[in-house]
Each structure stands twice: as structure tokens, then as C-alpha cells.
C-alpha positions, 0 to 999 in steps of 0.5 A: 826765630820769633820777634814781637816788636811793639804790638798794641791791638786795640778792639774800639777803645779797649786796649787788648795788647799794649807795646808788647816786645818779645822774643822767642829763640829757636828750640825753646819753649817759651811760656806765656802766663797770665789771667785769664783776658789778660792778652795772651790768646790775642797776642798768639793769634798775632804772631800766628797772622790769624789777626793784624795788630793795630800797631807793631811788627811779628819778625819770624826768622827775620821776615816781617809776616805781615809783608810776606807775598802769597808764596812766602806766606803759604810757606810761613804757614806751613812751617807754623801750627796752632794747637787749640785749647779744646780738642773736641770743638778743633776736629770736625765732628764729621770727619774721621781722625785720619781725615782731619789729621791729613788736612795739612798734608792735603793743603801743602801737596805733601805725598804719601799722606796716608803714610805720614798721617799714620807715622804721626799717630803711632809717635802721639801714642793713637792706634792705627785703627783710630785713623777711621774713627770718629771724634765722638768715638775718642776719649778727651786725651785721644782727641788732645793726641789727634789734634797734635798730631795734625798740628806736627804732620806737615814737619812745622819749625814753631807750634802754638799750643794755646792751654793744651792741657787746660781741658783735660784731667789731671792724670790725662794732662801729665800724658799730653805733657810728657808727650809734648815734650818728647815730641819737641824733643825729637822734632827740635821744634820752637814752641809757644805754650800758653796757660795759666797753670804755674805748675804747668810752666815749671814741668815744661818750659824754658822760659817764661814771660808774665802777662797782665793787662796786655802788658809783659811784666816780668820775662825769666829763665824758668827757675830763675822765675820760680826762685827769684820772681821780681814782679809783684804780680807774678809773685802773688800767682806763685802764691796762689798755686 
């Protein structure tokens, strides 16, 4: 579905991304693991078309996405959401939960909107009676909740969820990782999954691409990576969980 080729970004004489060739199959979730600056949040923000690289293509279903006309980029982009790392800075304090999660559906001209937005929340484990609430009125998960489900809303073929648990206690976490999963699941969508988190990377991805200094270093089925790890950069992040 997604295919990076050669991508260097370049900020003045810092190279934040150098050469990096990816793929991402359709119905996987593929993990991107790495240290914190080591390109991972650049390079989603690439292939989601938020930035241009200074080199390099983003392929998706064979479509170079920075050529696309007006039509076929409106389309590209309901067809592809991000799921930020912190909830509560991702909603619009003013808005109620039911507003920010309708937003998609408002963009895109989609009908029945109360009724999806509704769908959507009962399926990310939100009460009905949340649809008028506040952000502020939301514990840490809820808001995780409310903001995949504005993500999911509008039916997308491939989510970027960038350190969705990262935030988020550790008993909340495990909720919002069996809930992605289900959701992946039952919408048969691709996903990007972005952390630094090994154990993270073991409960939910297929695959796994390794990240340091702007480069990919290792990329591996999951267990293949956990039992056989090549690169000595992965191995010692697996020692250090």
C-alpha cells in the first residue's frame, strides 16, 4: 500500500532523514522503532504529505503523493489519518467530543454524521452521553479513545498512530492496545505504529523496521526480530527493556 523510496529531509545542514526505502503491505501493521530524534516523527509526517522531503518519493497504491492533483489529494487524505501522541493537546479544548470527532465527516460531505460519530464512539468503548462533553471532562484514555475515533470515522484504508500510548498509564495502555488491535481487525485497515517501546512492538505489530540516526537498520517479521535481532543497534534496545 505504502512505498518510500530514497527519502532524505534535510532541515539547513542537519540531515533528519537519509535514503530511507520502506515498505508497508496492505492489512499489516508495520512498527517503526527507534530513540527519540532519530527521524521517526519526520518520516510519518512525510508519508502522510504534512511535509515534502528534500528528496525521494511516497508511493501509496502506486500514486506518487506529491503529484496527485487537487481531487486525487482530497481523496488520498480521507483515505489516510494520523493519531497524534497527546490526546489532550489533539482536541480542541472548545469543542465537545462529539464535534471534534464529527470534523472528518464535515470536510469530506459524508451524511448521517451524527449517526456515525455515534457508531464510532460506542465501537472506541465512549458512552453515548460523551458526544456533548468537554475534552477537559475526559480522563487521559477517554480522550486516546475520542481521538481514534475521529481518526477511524471518515472509514480510512491506512492510519498513522505516532506513540498513541506513550502518554497514558500503563493499566490505560493495554486498553488502547487491545482496542487498536480490534479495530484493525474488524476495519482490515494498514497501520503505521510509531514508539520506542519494545514491548509495545511485540503485543501489536507484524513487522518491525528499526530506526537510528535517520536511517532504517534492521527491518524483520516481529518474532523473527525478537529472536534473531542482526543489528547491533536493535540488540542492545532489546537489552535495555
Amino acid at each position: 500500500m505504502i512505498e518510500i523510496k530514497n527519502i532524505t529531509k534535510k532541515y539547513g545542514n542537519f540531515i533528519a532523514l537519509n535514503n530511507v526505502s520502506l515498505k508497508i503491505e496492505k492489512g499489516e501493521i508495520l512498527a517503526l522503532v527507534g530513540e527519540s530524534g532519530s527521524g521517526k516523527t519526520t518520516l510519518s509526517r512525510i508519508i502522510i504529505g504534512i511535509e515534502k522531503p528534500t528528496s525521494g518519493n511516497v508511493f501509496y497504491n502506486g500514486q506518487d503523493i506529491f503529484k496527485l492533483n487537487k481531487k486525487s489529494l482530497m481523496e488520498f487524505r480521507k483515505k489516510t489519518q494520523y493519531i497524534f501522541q497527546d490526546p489532550y493537546s489533539s482536541l480542541n479544548p472548545r469543542l465537545k467530543i462529539g464535534t471534534s470527532i464529527k470534523e472528518p465527516l464535515l470536510i469530506h460531505n459524508v451524511k448521517n454524521k451524527k449517526e456515525r460519530v455515534l457508531q464510532i464512539m460506542e465501537e472506541c468503548g465512549l458512552k453515548r452521553e460523551f458526544y456533548n462533553k468537554y475534552p477537559h471532562e475526559l480522563s487521559g484514555g477517554q480522550r486516546q479513545r475520542a481521538v481514534i475515533a475521529r481518526a477511524l470515522v471518515i472509514n480510512p484504508e491506512f492510519i498513522i498512530a505516532d506513540e498513541p500510548v506513550s502518554s497514558l498509564d500503563v493499566s490505560v495502555q493495554a486498553q488502547i492496545l487491545n482496542l487498536l488491535k480490534d479495530l484493525h481487525k474488524k476495519y482490515k485497515m494498514t497501520m503505521l505504529f510509531i514508539t520506542h517501546d519494545f514491548s509495545v512492538v511485540r503485543f501489536i505489530a507484524d513487522r518491525v523496521a528499526v530506526m537510528k540516526n535517520g536511517e532504517i537498520v534492521e527491518t524483520k517479521r516481529a518474532d523473527d526480530l525478537f529472536n534473531n535481532p542482526e543489528n547491533e543497534y536493535t540488540r542492545n534496545l532489546l537489552k535495555a527493556v
